[in-house]
C-alpha positions, -999 to 999 in steps of 0.1 A, spaced: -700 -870 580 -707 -833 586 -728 -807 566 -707 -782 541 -727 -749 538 -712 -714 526 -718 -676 539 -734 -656 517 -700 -635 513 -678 -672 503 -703 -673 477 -702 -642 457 -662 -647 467 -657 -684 456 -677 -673 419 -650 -643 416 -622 -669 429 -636 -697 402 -643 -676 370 -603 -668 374 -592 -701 386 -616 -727 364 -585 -752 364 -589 -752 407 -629 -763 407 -618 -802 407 -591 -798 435 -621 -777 453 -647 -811 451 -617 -831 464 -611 -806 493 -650 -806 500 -651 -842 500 -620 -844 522 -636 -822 548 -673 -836 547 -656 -870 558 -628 -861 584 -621 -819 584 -587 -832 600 -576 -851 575 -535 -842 573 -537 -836 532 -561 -806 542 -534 -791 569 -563 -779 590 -557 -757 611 -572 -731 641 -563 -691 633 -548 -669 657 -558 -634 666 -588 -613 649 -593 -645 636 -589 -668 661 -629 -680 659 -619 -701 627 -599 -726 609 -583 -728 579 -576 -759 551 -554 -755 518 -570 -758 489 -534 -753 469 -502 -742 484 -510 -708 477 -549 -706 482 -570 -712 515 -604 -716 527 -613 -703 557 -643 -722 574 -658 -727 610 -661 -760 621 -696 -770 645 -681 -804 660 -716 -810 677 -735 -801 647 -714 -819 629 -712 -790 603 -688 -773 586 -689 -735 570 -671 -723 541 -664 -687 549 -638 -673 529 -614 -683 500 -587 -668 483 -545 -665 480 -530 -664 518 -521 -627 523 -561 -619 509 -580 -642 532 -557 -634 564 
């Protein structure tokens, strides 16, 4: 089971995201719970970024919305980094 924590910036970020998209805050619990147990999990279409990016992963939340996150494997701990439509968070 790994550890969920947030930057500092996904957290002013996710407040702005969920004070526009209250209807979302559910299907963000499920996602959270989806990653603590298996961040691989095929419903969560995790996947490594490419280019500036390339140091993190990112998960669906909705077809149009993603998180981006780092993923310790050792640590066994996940970070919540960024969140947001797909043209805003790439």
């Amino acid at each position: 089971m790994y550890n969920i924590k947030q930057t500092d910036t996904f957290e002013k970020k996710s407040i702005k995201f969920f004070k526009r998209h209250r209807d979302l805050v559910p299907k963000f619990k499920k996602v959270i719970e989806k990653l603590r147990d298996d961040p691989f999990e095929s419903s969560l279409k995790t996947h490594k970024l490419k280019g500036n990016l390339s140091d993190f992963y990112a998960c669906s939340l909705t077809y149009q919305y993603r998180i981006i996150l780092t993923i310790e494997i050792k640590d066994e701990e996940i970070v919540l980094v960024n969140i947001g439509t797909h043209d805003n968070v790439y």
